[in-house]
C-alpha positions as CSV (number, residue, x, y, z in Angstrom):
1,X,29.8,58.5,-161.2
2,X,27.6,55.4,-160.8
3,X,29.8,53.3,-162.8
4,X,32.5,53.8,-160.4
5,X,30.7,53.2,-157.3
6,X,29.0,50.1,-159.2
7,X,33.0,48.9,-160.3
8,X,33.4,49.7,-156.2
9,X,30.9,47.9,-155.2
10,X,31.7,45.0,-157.1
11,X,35.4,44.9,-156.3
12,X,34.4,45.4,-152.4
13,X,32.4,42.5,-152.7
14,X,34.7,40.5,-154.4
15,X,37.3,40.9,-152.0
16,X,35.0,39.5,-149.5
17,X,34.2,36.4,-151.1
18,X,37.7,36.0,-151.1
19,X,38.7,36.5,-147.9
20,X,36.0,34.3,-146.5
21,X,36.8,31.5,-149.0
22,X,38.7,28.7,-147.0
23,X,42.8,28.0,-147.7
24,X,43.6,24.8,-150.2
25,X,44.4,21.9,-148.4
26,X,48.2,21.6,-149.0
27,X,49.6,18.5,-150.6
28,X,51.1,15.8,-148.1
29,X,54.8,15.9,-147.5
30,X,56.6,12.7,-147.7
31,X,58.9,12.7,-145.1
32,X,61.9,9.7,-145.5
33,X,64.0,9.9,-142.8
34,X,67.3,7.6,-142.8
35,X,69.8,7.3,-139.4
36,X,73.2,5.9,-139.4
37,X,74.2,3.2,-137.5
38,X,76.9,3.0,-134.5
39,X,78.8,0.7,-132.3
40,X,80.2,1.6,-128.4
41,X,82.3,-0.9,-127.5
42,X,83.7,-1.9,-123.9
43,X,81.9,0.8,-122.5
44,X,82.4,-0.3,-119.2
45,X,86.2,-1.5,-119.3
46,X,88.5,-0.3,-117.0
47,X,91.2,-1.3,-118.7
48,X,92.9,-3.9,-116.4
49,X,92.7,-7.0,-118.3
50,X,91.7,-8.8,-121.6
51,X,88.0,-8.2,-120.8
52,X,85.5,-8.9,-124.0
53,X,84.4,-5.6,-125.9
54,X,81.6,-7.0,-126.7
55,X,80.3,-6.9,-123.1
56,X,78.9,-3.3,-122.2
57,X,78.7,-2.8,-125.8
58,X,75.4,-0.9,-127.7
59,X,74.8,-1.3,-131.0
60,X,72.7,0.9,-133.1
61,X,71.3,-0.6,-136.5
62,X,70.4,2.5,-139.1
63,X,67.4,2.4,-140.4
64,X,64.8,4.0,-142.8
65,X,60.8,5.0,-142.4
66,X,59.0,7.0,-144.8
67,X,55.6,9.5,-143.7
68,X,53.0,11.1,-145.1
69,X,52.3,14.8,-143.1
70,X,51.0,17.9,-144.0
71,X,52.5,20.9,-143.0
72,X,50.8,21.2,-139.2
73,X,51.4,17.7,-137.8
74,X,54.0,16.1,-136.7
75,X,54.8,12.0,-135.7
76,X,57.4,9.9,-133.8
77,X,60.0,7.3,-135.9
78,X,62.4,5.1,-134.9
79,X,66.0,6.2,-135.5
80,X,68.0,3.4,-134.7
81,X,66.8,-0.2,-133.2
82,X,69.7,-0.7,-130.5
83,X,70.8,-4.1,-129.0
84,X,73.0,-3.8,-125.6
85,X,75.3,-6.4,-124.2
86,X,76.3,-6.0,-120.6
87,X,78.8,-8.1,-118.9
88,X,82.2,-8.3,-117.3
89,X,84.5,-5.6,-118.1
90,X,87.1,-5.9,-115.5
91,X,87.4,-5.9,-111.5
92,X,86.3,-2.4,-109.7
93,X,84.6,-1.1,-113.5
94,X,81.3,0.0,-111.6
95,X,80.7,3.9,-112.0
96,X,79.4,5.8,-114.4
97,X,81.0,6.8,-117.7
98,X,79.6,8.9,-120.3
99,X,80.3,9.0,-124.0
100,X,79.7,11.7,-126.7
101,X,79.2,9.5,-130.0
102,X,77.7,10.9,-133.2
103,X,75.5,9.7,-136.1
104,X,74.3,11.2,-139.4
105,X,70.5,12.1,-139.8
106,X,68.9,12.5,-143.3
107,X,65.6,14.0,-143.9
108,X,64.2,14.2,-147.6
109,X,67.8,14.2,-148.7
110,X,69.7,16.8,-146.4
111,X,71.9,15.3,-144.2
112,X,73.2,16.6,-140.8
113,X,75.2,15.2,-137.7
114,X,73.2,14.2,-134.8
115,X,75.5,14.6,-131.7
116,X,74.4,11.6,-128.8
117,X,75.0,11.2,-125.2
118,X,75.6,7.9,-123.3
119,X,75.9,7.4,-119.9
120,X,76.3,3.9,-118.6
121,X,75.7,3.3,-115.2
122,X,77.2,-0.3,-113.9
123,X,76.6,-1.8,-110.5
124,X,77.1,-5.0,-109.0
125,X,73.2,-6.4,-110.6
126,X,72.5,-4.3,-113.4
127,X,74.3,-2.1,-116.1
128,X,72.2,1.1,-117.9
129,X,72.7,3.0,-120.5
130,X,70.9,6.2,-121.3
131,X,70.9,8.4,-124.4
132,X,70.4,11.8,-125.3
133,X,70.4,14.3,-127.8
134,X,70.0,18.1,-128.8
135,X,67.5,19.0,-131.4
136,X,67.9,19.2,-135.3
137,X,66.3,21.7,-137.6
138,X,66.2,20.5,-140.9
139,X,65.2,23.7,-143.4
140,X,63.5,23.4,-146.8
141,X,61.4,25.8,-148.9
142,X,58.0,25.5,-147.6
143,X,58.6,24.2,-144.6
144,X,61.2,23.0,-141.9
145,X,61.6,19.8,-139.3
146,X,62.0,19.7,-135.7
147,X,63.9,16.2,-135.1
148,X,63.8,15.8,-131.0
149,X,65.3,12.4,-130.0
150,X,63.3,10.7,-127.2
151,X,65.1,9.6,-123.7
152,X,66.0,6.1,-124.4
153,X,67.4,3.9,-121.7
154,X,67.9,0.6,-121.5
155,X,69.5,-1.9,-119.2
156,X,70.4,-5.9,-117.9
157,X,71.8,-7.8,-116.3
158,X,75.3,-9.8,-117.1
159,X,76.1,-11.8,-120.1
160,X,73.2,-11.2,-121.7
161,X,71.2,-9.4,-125.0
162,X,68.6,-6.7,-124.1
163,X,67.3,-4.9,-127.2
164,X,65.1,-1.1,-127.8
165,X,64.4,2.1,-129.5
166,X,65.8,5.2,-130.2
167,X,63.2,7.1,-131.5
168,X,62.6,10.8,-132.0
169,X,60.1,13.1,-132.3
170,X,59.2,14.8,-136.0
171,X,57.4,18.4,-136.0
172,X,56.5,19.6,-139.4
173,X,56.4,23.6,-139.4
174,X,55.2,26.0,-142.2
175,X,57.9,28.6,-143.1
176,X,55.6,31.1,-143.1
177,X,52.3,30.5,-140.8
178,X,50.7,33.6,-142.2
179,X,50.7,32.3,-145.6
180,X,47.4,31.0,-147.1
181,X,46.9,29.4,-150.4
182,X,43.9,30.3,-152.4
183,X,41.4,27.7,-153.9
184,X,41.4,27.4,-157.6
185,X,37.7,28.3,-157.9
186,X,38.6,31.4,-155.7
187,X,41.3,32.7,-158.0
188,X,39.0,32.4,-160.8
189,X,36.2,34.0,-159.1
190,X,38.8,36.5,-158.5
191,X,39.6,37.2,-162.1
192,X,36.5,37.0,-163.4
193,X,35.4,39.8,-161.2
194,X,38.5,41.9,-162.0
195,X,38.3,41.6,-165.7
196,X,34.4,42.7,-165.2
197,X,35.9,45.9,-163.2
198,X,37.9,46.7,-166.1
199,X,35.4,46.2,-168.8
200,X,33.3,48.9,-166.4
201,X,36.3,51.3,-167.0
202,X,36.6,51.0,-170.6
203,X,33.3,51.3,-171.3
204,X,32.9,54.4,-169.0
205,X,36.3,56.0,-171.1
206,X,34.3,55.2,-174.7
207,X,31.1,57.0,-173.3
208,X,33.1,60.0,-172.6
209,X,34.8,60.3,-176.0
């Protein structure tokens, strides 16, 4: 009998150890991310003339950054540098229009559509152009991405170049938040103790032959 509470007593307190030893720092994720590019042309035309399409025009370079994360962080990267052109598009073109344009996303390798709004506001000084977007969730084995573009909006005046952002937001998510990775030293602790439980056993089962 107290050669099983002994083998207890050890496995209780190896069990302990273990649950009080601290999780393995994960390894960073690298995190490339790579937008397409885009052009809106003539936003602003109201279609009564030969007005430029170049004027009220945005133009969205792509564009590639690559980050270093762990699984509980997250960081902001530029999707596209954007250069807008306002001018002349035609007598009576003030208003607001709004366009739903689309651009492919890649995160390590998968690739989705990233669906855009534009709304361009012209007046009589000063032409705007704000952009928006829904959210992307980009799924992999160990963990997933949260890709939230930021408001962007930029604006000038006539006939000229005015240049910005879009950027977006990156949240790097465990799968599994419950999931904890032993330390190497803990895993051996842990089998050293269990192989001494089972050498307790067999040496109990011998003395009883």
């Amino acid at each position: 009998m107290s050669h099983i509470v002994k083998a207890g007593a050890s496995l209780a307190v190896l069990l302990l150890l273990l649950a009080a030893a601290p999780a393995a720092k994960a390894d960073p994720i690298r995190i490339v991310t790579n937008s397409g590019g885009f052009e809106l042309l003539g936003m602003g035309n109201n279609a009564r003339g030969g007005t430029n399409p170049n004027f009220d025009a945005l133009f969205g370079r792509a564009h590639s950054e690559t980050h270093d994360v762990d699984t509980m962080s997250s960081f902001t990267a530029v999707l596209n540098p954007l250069l807008f052109t306002p001018g002349f598009t035609g007598t009576g073109s003030g208003g607001v229009y709004q366009f739903n344009f689309s651009q492919l996303l890649t995160i390590n390798g998968q690739t989705q559509t990233l669906n855009m709004l534009a709304t361009l506001t012209v007046t009589a000084i000063r032409d705007t152009v704000e952009l928006t977007a829904d959210p992307l969730v980009f799924q992999f084995d160990t963990f997933s991405v949260v890709a939230t573009v930021l408001p962007t909006s930029v604006s000038g005046t006539e006939n000229g170049e005015f240049r910005d952002f879009i950027c977006a937001r990156f949240e790097v998510r465990p799968n599994d938040c419950n999931t904890t990775v032993p330390e190497p030293a803990t895993m051996v602790l842990l089998g050293t103790g269990l192989a001494g439980v089972a050498a307790r056993v067999r040496k109990r089962r011998r003395a009883k032959k």
